[in-house]
N, CA, C and O atoms as CSV, one atom per row, in Angstrom:
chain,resi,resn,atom,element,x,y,z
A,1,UNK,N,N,20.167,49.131,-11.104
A,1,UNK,CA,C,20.304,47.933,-10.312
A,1,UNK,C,C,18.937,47.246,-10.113
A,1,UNK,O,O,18.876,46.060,-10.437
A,2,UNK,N,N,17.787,47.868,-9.601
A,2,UNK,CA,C,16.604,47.782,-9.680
A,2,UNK,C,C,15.970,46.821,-11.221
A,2,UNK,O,O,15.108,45.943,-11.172
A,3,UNK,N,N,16.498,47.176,-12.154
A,3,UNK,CA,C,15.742,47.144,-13.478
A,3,UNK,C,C,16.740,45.763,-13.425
A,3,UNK,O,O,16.062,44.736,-13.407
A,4,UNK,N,N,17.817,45.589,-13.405
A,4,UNK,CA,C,18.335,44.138,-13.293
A,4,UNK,C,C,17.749,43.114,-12.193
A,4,UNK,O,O,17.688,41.890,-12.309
A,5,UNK,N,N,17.527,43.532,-11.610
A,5,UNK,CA,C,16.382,42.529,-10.287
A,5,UNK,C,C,15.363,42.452,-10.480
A,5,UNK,O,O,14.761,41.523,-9.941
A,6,UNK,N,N,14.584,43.447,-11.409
A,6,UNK,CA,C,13.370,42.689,-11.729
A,6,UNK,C,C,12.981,42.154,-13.242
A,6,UNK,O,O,11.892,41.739,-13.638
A,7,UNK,N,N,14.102,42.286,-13.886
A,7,UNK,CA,C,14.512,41.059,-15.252
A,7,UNK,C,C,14.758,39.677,-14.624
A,7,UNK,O,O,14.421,38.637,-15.190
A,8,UNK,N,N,15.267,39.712,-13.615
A,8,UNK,CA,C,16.279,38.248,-13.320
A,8,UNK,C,C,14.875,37.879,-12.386
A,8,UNK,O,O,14.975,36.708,-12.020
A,9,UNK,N,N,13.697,38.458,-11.922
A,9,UNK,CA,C,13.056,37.565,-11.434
A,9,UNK,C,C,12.371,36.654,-11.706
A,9,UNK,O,O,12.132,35.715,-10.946
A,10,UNK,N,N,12.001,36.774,-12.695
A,10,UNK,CA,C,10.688,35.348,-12.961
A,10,UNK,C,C,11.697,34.317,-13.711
A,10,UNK,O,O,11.148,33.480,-14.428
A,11,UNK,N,N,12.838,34.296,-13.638
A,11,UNK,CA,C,13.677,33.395,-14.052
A,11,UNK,C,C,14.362,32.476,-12.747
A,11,UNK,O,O,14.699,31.298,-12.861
A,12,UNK,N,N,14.479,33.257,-11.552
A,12,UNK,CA,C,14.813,32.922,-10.356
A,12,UNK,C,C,13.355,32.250,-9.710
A,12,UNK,O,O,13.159,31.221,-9.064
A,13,UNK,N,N,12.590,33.151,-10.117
A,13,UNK,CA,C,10.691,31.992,-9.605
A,13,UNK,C,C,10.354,30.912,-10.559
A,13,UNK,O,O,9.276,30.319,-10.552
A,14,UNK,N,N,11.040,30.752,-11.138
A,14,UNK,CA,C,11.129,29.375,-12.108
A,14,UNK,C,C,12.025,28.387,-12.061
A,14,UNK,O,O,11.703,27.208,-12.207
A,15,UNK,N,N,13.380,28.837,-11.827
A,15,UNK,CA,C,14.624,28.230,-11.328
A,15,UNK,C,C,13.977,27.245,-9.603
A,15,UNK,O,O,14.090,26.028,-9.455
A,16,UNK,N,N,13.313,28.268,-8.491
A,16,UNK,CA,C,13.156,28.055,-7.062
A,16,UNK,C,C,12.123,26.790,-7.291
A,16,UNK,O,O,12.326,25.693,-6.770
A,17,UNK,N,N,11.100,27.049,-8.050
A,17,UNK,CA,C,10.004,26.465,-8.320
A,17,UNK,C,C,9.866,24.637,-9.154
A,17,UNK,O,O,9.011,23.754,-9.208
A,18,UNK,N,N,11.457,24.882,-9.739
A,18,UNK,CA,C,11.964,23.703,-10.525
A,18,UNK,C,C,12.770,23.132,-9.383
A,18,UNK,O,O,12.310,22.027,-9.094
A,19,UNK,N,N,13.654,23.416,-8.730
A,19,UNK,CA,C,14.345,22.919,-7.699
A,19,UNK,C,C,13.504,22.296,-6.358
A,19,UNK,O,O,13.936,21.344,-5.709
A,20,UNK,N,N,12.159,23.035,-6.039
A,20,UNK,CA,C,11.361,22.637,-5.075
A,20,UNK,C,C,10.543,21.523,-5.127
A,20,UNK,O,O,10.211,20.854,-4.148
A,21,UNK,N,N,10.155,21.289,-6.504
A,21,UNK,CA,C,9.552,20.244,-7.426
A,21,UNK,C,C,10.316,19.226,-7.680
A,21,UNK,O,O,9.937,18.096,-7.371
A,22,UNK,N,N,11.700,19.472,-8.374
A,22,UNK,CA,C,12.591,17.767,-7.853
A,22,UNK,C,C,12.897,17.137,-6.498
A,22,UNK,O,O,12.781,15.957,-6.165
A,23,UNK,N,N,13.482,18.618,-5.503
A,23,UNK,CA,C,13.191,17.971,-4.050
A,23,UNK,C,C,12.270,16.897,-3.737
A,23,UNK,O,O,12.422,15.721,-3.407
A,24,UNK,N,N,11.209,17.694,-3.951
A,24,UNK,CA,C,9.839,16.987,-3.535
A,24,UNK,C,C,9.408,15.431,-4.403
A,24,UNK,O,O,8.849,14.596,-3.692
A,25,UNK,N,N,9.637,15.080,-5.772
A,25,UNK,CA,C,9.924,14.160,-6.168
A,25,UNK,C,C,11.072,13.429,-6.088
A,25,UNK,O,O,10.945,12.281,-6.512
A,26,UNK,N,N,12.238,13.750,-5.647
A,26,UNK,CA,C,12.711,12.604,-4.916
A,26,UNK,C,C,12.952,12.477,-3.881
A,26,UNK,O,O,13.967,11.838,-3.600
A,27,UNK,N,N,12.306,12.910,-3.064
A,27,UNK,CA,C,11.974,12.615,-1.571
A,27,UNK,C,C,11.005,11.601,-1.621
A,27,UNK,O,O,10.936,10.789,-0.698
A,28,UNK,N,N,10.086,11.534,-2.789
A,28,UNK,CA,C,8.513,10.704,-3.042
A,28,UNK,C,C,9.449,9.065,-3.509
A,28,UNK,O,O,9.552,7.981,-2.935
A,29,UNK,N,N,9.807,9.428,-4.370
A,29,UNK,CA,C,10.853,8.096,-5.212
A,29,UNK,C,C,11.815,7.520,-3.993
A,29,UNK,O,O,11.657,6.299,-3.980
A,30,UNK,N,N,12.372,7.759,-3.382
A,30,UNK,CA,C,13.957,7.775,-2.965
A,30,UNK,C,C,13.906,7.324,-1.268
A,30,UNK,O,O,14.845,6.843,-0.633
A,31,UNK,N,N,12.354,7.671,-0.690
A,31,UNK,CA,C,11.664,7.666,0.441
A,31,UNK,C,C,11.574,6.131,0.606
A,31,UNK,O,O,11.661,5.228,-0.226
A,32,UNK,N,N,11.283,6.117,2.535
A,32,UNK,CA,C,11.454,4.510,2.898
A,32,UNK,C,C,9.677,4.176,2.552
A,32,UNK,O,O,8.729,4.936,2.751
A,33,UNK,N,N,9.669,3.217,2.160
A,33,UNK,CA,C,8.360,2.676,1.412
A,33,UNK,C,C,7.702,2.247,2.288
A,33,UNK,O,O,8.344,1.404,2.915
A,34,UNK,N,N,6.463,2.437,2.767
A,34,UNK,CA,C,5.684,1.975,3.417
A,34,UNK,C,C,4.850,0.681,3.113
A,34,UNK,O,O,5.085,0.192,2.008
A,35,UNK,N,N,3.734,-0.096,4.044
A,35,UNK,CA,C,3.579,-1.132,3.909
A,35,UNK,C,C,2.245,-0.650,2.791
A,35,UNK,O,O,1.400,0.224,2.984
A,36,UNK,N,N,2.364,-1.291,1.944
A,36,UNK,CA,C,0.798,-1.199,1.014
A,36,UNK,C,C,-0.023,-2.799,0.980
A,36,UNK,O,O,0.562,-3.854,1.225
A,37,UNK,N,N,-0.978,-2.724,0.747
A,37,UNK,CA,C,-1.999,-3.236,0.890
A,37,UNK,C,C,-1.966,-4.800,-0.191
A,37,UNK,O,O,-2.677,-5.786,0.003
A,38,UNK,N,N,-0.899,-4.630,-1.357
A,38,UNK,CA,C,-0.689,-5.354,-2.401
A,38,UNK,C,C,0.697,-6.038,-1.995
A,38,UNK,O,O,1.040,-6.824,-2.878
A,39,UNK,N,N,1.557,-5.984,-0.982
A,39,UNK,CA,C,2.823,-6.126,-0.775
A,39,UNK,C,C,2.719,-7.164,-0.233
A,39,UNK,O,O,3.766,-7.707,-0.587
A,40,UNK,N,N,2.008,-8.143,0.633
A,40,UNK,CA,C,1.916,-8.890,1.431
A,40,UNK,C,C,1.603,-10.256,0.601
A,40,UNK,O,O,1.709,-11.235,1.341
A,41,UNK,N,N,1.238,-10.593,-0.770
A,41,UNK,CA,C,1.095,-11.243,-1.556
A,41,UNK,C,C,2.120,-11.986,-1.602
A,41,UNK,O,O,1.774,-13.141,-1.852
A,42,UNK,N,N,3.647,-11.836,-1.433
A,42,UNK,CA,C,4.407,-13.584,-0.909
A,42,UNK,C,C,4.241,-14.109,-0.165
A,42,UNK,O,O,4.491,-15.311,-0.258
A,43,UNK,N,N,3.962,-13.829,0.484
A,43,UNK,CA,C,3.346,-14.828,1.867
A,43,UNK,C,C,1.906,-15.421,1.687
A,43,UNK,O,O,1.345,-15.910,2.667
A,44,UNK,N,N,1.296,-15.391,0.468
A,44,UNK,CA,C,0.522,-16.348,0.196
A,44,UNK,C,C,0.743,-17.644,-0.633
A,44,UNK,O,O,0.041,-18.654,-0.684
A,45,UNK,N,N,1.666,-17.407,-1.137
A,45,UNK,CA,C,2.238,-18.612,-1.801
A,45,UNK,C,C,3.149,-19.506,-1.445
A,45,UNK,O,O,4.349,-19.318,-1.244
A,46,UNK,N,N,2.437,-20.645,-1.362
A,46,UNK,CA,C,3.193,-21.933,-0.934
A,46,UNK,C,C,4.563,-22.807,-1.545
A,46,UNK,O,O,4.562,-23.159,-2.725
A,47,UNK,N,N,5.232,-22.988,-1.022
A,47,UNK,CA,C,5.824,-24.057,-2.086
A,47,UNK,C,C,5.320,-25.253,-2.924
A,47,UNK,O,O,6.017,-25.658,-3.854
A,48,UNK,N,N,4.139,-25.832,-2.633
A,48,UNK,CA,C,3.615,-27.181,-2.884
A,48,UNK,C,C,2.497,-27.309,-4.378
A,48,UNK,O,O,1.822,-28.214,-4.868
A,49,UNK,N,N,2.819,-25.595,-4.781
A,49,UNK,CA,C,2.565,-25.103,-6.067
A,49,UNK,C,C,2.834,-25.565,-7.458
A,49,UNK,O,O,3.354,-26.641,-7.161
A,50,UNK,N,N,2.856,-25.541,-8.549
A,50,UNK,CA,C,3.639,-25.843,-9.706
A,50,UNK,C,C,3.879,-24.909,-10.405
A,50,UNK,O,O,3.602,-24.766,-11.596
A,51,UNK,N,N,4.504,-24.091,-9.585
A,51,UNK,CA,C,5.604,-22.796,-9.590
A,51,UNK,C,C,6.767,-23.179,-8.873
A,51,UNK,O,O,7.619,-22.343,-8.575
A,52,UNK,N,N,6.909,-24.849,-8.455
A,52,UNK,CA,C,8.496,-24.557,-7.719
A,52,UNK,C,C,9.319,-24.531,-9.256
A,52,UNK,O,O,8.954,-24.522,-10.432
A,53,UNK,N,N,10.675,-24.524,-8.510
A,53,UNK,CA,C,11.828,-24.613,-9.078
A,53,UNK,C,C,12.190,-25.469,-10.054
A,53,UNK,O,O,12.644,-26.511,-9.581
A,54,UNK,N,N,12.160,-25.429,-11.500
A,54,UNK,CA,C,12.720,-26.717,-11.987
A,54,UNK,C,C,13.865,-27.440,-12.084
A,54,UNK,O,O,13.983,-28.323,-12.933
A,55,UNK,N,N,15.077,-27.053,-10.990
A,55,UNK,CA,C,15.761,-27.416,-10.407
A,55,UNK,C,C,15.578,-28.473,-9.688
A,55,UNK,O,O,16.344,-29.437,-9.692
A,56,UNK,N,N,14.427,-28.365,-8.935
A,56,UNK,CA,C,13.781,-29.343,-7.791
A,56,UNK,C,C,13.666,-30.260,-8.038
A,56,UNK,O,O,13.008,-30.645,-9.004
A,57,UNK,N,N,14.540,-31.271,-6.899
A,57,UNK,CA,C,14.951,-32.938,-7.786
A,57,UNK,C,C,13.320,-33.383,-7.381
A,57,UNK,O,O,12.868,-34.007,-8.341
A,58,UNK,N,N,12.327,-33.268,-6.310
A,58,UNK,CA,C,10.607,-33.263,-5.967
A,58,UNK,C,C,9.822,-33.022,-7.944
A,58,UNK,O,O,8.984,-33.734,-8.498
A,59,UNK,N,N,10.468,-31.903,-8.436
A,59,UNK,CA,C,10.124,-31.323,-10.079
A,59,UNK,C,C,10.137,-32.163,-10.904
A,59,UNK,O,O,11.352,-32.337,-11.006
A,60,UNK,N,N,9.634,-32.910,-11.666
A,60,UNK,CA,C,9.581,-33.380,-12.319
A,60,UNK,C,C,9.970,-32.617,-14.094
A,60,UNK,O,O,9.678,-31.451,-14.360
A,61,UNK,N,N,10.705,-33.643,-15.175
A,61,UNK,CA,C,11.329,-32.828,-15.844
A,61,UNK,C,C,10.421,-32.045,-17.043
A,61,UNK,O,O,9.495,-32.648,-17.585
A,62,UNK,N,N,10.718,-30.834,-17.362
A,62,UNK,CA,C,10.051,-30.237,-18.310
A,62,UNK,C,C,9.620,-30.453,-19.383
A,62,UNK,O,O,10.704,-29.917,-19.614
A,63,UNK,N,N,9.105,-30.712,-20.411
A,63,UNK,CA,C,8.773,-31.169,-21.360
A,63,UNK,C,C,9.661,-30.044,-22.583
A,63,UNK,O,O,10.280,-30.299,-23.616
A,64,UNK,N,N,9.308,-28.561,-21.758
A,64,UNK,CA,C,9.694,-27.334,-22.842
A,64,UNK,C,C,11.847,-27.374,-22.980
A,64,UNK,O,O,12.412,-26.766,-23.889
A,65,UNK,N,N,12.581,-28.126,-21.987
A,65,UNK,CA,C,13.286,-28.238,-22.010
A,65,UNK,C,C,14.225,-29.311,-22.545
A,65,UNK,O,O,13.824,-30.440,-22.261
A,66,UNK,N,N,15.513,-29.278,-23.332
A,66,UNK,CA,C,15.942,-30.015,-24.092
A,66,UNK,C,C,17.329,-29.800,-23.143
A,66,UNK,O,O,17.742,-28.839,-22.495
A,67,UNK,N,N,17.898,-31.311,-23.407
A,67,UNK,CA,C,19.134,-31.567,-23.140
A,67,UNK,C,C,20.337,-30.925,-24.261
A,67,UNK,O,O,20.203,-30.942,-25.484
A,68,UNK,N,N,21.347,-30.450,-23.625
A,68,UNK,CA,C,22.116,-29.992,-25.450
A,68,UNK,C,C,23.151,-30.950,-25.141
A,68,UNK,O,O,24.051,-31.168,-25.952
């Protein structure tokens, strides 16, 4: 019984060790995101850009765009 428990171990410390390691990566992935330092970058941009919408009857029409 002995000699079967210590075959099956380093397969069970590899098994524990693989399972503790995905936990832990998706707890990292899957986790509520905190504020970072690069995130706050929409709120610098204005509308009054020539990045609006070319929808925008203000838009004037595209040149790259064709009527079909």
């Amino acid at each position: 019984m002995l000699a079967d428990l210590a075959a099956l171990t380093p397969p069970l410390i590899m098994a524990a060790a693989f399972l503790i390691g995905l936990t832990l990566f998706l707890r990292r992935q899957l986790g509520p995101r905190g504020q970072h330092a690069d995130d706050g970058d929409e709120g610098d941009i204005s509308g009054d850009t020539s990045n609006d919408d070319p929808g925008d009857a203000a838009h004037g029409p595209s040149t790259d765009q064709h009527k079909v």
